[in-house]
N, C-alpha and C positions, 0 to 999 in steps of 0.2 A: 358444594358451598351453597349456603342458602342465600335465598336471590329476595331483594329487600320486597314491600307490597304484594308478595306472596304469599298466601295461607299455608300454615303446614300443619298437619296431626301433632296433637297432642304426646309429647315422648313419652313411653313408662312408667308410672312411676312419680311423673311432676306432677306440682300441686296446682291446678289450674282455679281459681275463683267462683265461674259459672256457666252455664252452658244454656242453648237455647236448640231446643229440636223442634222439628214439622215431623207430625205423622200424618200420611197416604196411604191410599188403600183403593180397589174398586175401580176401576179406570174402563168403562167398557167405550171403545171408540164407536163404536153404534147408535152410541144415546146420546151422543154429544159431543162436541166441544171441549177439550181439556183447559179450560180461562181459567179456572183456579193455580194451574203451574204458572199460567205466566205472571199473576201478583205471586206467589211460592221463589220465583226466581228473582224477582227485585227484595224482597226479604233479606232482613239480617240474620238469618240460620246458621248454625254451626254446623248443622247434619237433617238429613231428612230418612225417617226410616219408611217406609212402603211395607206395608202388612200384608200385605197379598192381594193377590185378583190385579195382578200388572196387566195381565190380558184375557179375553175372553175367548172361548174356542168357537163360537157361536159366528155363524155367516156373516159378512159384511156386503152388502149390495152397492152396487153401482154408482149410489150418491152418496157413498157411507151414512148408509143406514137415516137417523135422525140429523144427522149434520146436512143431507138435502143438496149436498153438491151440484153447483150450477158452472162451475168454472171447470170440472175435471170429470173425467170416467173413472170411475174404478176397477180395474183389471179384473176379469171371471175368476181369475185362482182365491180370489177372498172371498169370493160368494157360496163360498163351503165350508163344514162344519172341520174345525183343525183334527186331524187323523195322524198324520206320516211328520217324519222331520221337516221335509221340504215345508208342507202347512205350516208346522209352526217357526221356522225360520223365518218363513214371509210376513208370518203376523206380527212376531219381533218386529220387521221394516216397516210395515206399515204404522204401528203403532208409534214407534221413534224416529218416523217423518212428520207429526207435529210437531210443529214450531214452538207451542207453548211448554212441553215436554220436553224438549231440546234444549229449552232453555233451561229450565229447571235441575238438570242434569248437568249444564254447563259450568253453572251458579254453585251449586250444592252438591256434597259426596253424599252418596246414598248408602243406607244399608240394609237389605231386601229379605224379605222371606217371603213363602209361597203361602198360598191358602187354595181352591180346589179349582180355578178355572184355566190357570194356567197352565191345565191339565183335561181335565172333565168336572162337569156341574159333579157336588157333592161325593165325588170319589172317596175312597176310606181304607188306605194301605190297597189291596190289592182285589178290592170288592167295588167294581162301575157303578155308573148310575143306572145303566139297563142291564139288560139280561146278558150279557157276553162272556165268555166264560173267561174266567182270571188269567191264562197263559194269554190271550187276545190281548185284552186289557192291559195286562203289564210291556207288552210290545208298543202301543199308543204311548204309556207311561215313560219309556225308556227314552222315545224320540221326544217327548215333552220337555225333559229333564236335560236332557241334551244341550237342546233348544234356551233351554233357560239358562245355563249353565255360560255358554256362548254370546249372551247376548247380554247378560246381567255382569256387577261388578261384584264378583266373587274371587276365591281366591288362586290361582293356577292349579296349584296342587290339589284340587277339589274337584276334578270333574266327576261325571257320576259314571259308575260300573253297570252298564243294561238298565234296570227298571230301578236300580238303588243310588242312590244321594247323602252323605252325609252331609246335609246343610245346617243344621244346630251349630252353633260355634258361641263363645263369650270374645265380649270385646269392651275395653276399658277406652276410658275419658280421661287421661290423668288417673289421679289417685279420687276423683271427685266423682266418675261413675261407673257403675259395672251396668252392660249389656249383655242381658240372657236371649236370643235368637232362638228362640223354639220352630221345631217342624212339626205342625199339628196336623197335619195331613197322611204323611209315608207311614206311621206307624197305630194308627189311631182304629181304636174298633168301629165299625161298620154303625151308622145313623139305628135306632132303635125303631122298631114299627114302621120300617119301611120309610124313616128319615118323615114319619109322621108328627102330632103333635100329641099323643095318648100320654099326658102327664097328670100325675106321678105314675108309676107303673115299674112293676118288678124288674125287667130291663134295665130299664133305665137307669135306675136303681143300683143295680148291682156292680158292687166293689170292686170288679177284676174288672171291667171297662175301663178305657183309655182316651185319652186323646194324644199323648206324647210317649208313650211305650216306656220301658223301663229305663232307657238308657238316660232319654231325656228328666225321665221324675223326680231326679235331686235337685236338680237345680229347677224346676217350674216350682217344687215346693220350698226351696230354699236352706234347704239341708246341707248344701255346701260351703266354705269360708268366701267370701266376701272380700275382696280386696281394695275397697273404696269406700266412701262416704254414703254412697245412696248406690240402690239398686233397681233395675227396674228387669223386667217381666210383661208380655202382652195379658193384658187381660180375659181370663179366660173363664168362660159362666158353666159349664156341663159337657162332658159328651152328650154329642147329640147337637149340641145348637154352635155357631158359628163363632169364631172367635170377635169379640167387642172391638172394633178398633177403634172407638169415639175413644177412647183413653189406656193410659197403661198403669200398669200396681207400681209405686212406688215406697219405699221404705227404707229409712236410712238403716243401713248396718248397726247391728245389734239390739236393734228394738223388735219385739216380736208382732209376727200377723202382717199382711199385706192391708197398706192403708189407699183409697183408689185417690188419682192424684185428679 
């Protein structure tokens, strides 16, 4: 029975009026202070999505990093680069031990995709950032995925098999919005030039490059039926360069071309 002053999802199908989202992204607990969640969690949001980079795999020292801690220690297990499950389970706790983060989460249902930290800097399906050879790599990738899987709101039947995830999923607003969740990370060709800046260049360039693999390609371009009023999509500029999170493509159903919102 529904319980009265309680929020609930939008049912299938119902015509809702309007909606209001926050997009996040980037969250390195090293450089700072998370203050932006805690105005995010007195907000009036419907939903907040997180575009990736929930967390950094990068060391956290003693005073956590730029935050300067004078009131706490920070335990040695953070003061190393995330490698194993364990690493990145812990980095989930310490990260979702902010208060302003906690709130936000309290406040707000979330709906999460990855981008490359909560993994490795600039990883690209099964090719690291350094030299290690792909079976290595994809064993990191498998405890990562894990790790995310566990500690993110996703959905039970989703966990991921070894180093693979299907996390792409659609998800509706009523009849008023369709959500495309792209994985631009697990399937995506390898940075060009050594994830250099050499532009334009035949690389680069060239056709069969990815950042969403085949499965995901219909629906990033829009080739599929639409079951709502508007649609959106994260915005996405090249293989090669990082997904845009300052905004997303919006377009209502049946008008053609992505228009940036």
């Amino acid at each position: 029975m529904d319980q009265p002053d309680r929020p609930y999802p939008h049912r299938a199908g119902a015509r809702v009026p309007s909606l209001i989202l926050a997009a996040v992204s980037c969250q390195a607990y090293h450089d700072g202070h998370f203050t932006p969640y805690g105005h995010l969690a007195a907000d009036d949001v419907d939903v907040v999505f997180h575009l990736g980079d929930y967390l950094y795999e990068y060391a956290v020292n003693s005073v956590g990093g730029n935050r300067n801690y004078t009131d706490r220690t920070l335990p040695a297990v953070f003061n190393r680069e995330t490698l194993t499950l364990e690493d990145y389970r812990l980095r989930y706790a310490l990260y979702k031990s902010d208060p302003d983060l906690m709130a936000a989460h309290a406040a707000h249902p979330f709906v999460v995709t990855w981008d490359d930290h909560e993994t490795e800097n600039n990883y690209a399906d099964d090719a690291p950032e350094n030299n290690v050879p792909p079976e290595e790599f994809l064993l990191r990738r498998a405890s990562a995925y894990r790790a995310y899987w566990e500690h993110q709101p996703l959905r039970r039947p989703q966990p991921p098999e070894g180093p693979d995830m299907r996390l792409h999923r659609r998800l509706h607003w009523g009849r008023l919005a369709q959500f495309d969740v792209l994985d631009t990370r697990q399937y995506r060709s390898d940075q060009a030039y050594g994830d250099g800046s050499q532009l334009p260049g035949p690389d680069i360039d060239d056709p069969a490059r990815t950042m969403t693999g085949a499965t995901q390609e219909p629906v990033a371009l829009g080739r599929e039926q639409a079951r709502a009023d508007f649609r959106t999509v994260p915005y996405v500029t090249r293989p090669g360069a990082p997904v845009t999170t300052a905004a997303s493509f919006v377009t209502r159903v049946g008008e053609q071309g992505l228009t940036p919102a």
